[in-house]
N, C-alpha and C positions, 0 to 999 in steps of 0.2 A: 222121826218115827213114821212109819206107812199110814197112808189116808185112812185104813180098813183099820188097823189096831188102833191107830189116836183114841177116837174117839169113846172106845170100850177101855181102853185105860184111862182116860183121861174120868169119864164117869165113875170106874172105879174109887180112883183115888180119892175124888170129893166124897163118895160117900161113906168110906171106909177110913181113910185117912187125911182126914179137913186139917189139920192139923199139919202137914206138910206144905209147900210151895209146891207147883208144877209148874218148872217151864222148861219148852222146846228150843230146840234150834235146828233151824235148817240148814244143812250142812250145805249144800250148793252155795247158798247165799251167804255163812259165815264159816267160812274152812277151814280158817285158823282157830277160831276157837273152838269146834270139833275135833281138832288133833289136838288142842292145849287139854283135851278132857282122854283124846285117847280113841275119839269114835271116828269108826275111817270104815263102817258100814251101817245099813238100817234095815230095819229099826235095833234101837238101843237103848235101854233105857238106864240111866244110871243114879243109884239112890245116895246123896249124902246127908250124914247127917255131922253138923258142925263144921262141915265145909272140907270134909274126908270122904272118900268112897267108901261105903258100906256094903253097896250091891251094882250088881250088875248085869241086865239084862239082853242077850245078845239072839238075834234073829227069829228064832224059834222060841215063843214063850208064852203064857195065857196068864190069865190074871190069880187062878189059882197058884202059879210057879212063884210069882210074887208073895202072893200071902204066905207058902211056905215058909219066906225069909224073912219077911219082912214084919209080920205080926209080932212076934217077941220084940225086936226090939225098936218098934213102936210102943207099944207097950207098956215098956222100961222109962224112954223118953220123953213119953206125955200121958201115961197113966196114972 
């Protein structure tokens, strides 16, 4: 993910959804497993839950695009 987005996502998520892991990878530094996930640009964020893709966030997106998708079934998961 870009220097500029990290860190507004990454605040995000802790406070909205603690309950989630967040981790990054840098794709320069681990390439292969960037393509074992499918990401071959950035930023990207991708949500699984149970070790499935749920969502998918690709280049252009703000933290409300996420809550869109992602609040129901948070929600459902850990409410």
């Amino acid at each position: 993910m870009c220097q500029q987005l990290y860190p507004k996502v990454l605040a995000h998520f802790k406070a909205k959804y603690p309950a989630l892991e967040f981790e990054t990878i840098e794709v320069q530094k681990k390439p292969d497993l960037a393509a074992q996930h499918g990401v071959f640009t950035v930023p990207v964020l991708v949500v699984l839950f149970e070790g499935k893709e749920h969502f998918r966030f690709v280049r252009n997106f703000a933290t409300r695009d996420i809550d869109e998708k992602l609040e129901r079934t948070y929600g459902l998961m850990f409410g």
